[in-house]
N, C-alpha and C positions, 0 to 999 in steps of 0.2 A: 292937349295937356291934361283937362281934366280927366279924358279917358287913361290918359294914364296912370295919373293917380288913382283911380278907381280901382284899376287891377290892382298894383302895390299894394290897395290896402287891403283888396281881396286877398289877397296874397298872405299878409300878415296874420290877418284871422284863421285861415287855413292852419298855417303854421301852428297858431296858439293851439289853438285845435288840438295838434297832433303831439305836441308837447302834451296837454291836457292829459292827452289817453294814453300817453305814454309812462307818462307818473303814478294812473289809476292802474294801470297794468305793473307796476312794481307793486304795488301794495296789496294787492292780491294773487294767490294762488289758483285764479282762474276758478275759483267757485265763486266768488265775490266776498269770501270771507276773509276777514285778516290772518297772514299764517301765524300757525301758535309759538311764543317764544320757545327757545330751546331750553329744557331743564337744567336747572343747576346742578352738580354732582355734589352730594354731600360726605367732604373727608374725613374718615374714622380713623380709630387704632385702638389700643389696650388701656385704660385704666384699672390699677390695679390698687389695694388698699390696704393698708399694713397696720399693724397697733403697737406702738414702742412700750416699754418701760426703762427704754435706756441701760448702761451699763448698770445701774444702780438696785434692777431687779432680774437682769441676767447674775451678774457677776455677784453682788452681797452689795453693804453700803456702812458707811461708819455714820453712827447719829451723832446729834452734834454733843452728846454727854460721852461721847468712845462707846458706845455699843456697836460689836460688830454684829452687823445682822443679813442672816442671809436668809432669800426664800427657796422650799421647795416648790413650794406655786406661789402664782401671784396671778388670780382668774380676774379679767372681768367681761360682763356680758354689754354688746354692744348692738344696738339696732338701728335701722331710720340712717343710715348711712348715706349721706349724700353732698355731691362735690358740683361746685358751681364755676361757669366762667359768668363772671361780670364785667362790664364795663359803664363808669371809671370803676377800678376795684375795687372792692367790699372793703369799711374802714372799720375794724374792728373798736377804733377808740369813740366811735359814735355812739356805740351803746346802742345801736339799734338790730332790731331781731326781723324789719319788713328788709326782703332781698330781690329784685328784680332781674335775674339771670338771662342772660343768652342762651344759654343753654346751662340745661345738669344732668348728673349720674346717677341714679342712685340704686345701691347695693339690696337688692332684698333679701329676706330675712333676718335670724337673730346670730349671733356669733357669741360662742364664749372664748376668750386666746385668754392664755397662760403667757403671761407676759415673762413670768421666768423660765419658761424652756429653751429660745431658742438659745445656741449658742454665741452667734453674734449677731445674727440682721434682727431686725424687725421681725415679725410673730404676722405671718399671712395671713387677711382675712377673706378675701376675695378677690375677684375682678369681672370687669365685664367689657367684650369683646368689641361692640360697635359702640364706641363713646365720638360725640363729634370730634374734629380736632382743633386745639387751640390753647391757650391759659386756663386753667382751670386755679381761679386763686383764693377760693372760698369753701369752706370743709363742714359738714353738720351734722352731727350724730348723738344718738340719745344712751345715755347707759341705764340699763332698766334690770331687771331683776331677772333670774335665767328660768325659764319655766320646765330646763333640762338639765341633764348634764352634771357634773362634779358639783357646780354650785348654786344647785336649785334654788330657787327661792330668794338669791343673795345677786346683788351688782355687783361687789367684789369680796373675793374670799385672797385672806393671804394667810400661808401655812409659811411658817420657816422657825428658825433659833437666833437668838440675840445673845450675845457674850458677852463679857467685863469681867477684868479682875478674877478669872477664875469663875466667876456666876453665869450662869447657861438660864435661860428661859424659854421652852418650847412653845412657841405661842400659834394662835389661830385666831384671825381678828376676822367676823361677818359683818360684812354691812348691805344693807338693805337701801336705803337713799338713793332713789331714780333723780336722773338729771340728764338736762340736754343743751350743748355744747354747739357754739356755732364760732367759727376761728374764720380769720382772714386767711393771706399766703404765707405758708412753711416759709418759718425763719431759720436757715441753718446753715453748714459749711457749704450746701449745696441748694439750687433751686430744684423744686418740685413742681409738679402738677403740669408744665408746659407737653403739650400732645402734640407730636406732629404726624401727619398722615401716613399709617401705616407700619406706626409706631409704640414703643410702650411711653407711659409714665407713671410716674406713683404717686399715692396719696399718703400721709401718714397722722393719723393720732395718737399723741405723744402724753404720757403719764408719766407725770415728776415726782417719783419718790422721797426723792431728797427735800420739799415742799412738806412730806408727810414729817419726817425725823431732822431734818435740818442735818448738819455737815459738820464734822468736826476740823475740816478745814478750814473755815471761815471761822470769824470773829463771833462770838456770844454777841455782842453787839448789829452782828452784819441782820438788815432786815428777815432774810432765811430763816436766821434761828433765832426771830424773835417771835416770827409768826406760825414756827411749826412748833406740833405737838412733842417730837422727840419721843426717844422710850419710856425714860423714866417714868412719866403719869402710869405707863402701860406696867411696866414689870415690877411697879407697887402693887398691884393688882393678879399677880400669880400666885398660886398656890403650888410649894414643892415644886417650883420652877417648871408651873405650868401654865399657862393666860389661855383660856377658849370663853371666848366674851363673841357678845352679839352689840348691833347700836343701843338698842335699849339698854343692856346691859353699862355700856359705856357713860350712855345718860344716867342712870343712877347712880355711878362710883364715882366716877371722876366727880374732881370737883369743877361747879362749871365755869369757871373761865376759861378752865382746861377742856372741855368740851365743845366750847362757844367755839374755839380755835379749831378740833376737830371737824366741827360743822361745815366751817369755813375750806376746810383743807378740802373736805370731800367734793365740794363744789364746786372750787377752781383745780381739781387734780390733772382735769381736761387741757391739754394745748397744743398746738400746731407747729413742731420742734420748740423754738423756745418763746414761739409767738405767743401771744393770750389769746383765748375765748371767752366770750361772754356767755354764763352761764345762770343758769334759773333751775331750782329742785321742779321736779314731776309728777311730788307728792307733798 
């Protein structure tokens, strides 16, 4: 009896035994080293990045005093382009400028677009070809002064005519005022920024004109036209129904509440369709 037990239990250890090396022979590739995990594929597609000024700088715009005004151009120079996916997504009502991204895009170089040329989409500024893919819900870009081009010198240049009552004013307003712009996800008829592999999506920074002159749609009372400048400050200030003013220029005539509001305009002009950005001057 006891011999028998002996064997069984010879038996058993054998066994473990062979299980043992049978486990250690999974886990290697017969060098004795671990094999290496398989790589991840990392999926791309198109992001592409567009500059609006809306109907309001393609088409003309009514101020909220009835001037109808249209531009021939309306430049601005845009740099530092760059789009983010976050998670949880970027809360623009936070007030905060630190961003911790899973991934980002970002556009190089400088761009100047004529926000009034296109005839109806958005005004192209780029794109770039291997962007990961995923949410992209967070947008960042600086407007800085153009160091080329039509509007050298200037962040935004707008040529156009304002009308009333028979009075025409050929104007050209320069402004100088760097700022940079950081928005959550495009708020609009449609969602943006979602990438899926092998695919496009778009980005868009969107300039509210209507912010600058207010709307003669809307109520004198409505917030719009209480915080925009409108024309009127501007076409006191023409000569022979003609206005080419600079920002300095505008700091010294206007008077400044009217100014103050100016300031204010130029620094939130930035948004993400009709989302806000938080924004800080550059200078």
């Amino acid at each position: 009896m006891r011999q028998h037990r002996l064997v069984r239990t010879m038996a058993l250890l054998i066994a473990g035994v062979l299980v043992l090396a049978g486990l250690a022979g999974c886990a290697t590739d017969g060098s004795g080293a671990d094999p290496a995990p398989a790589a991840s594929v990392v999926e791309t597609g198109t992001l592409s990045f567009v500059a609006d000024g809306e109907e309001h700088a393609r088409e003309g715009t009514t101020s909220k005093e009835g001037w109808e005004i249209t531009f021939e151009h309306a430049y601005v120079t845009l740099t530092g382009i760059t789009a983010y996916q976050t998670d949880p997504p970027y809360d623009v009502d936070a007030d905060a400028w630190d961003i911790d991204p899973l991934h980002s895009v970002t556009l190089p170089d400088e761009f100047t677009v004529d926000l009034a040329a296109p005839a109806s989409d958005p005004a192209s500024v780029g794109e770039v070809g291997d962007a990961v893919a995923g949410h992209y819900n967070a947008l960042a870009w600086d407007l800085v002064r153009a160091s080329s081009g039509p509007a050298e010198g200037l962040s935004m240049l707008f040529v156009g005519t304002a009308e009333r009552d028979g009075e025409r004013v050929d104007f050209t307003l320069r402004f100088d005022r760097e700022v940079t712009y950081l928005g959550g996800e495009y708020i609009g008829d449609v969602r943006k920024g979602i990438l899926e592999a092998g695919s496009e999506a778009e980005m868009e920074m969107t300039f509210h004109f209507d912010h600058f002159f207010g709307r003669d749609d809307k109520d004198a009372d409505d917030p719009m036209n209480i915080d925009a400048l409108g024309f009127d400050p501007l076409a006191a200030l023409a000569t022979d129904g003609v206005l080419d003013v600079s920002m300095s220029d505008l700091e010294e005539l206007l008077p400044a509440e009217e100014y103050a509001k100016l300031e204010a305009i130029l620094v939130h002009f930035g948004h993400v369709g009709e989302g806000h950005c938080i924004a800080r001057p550059l200078d």
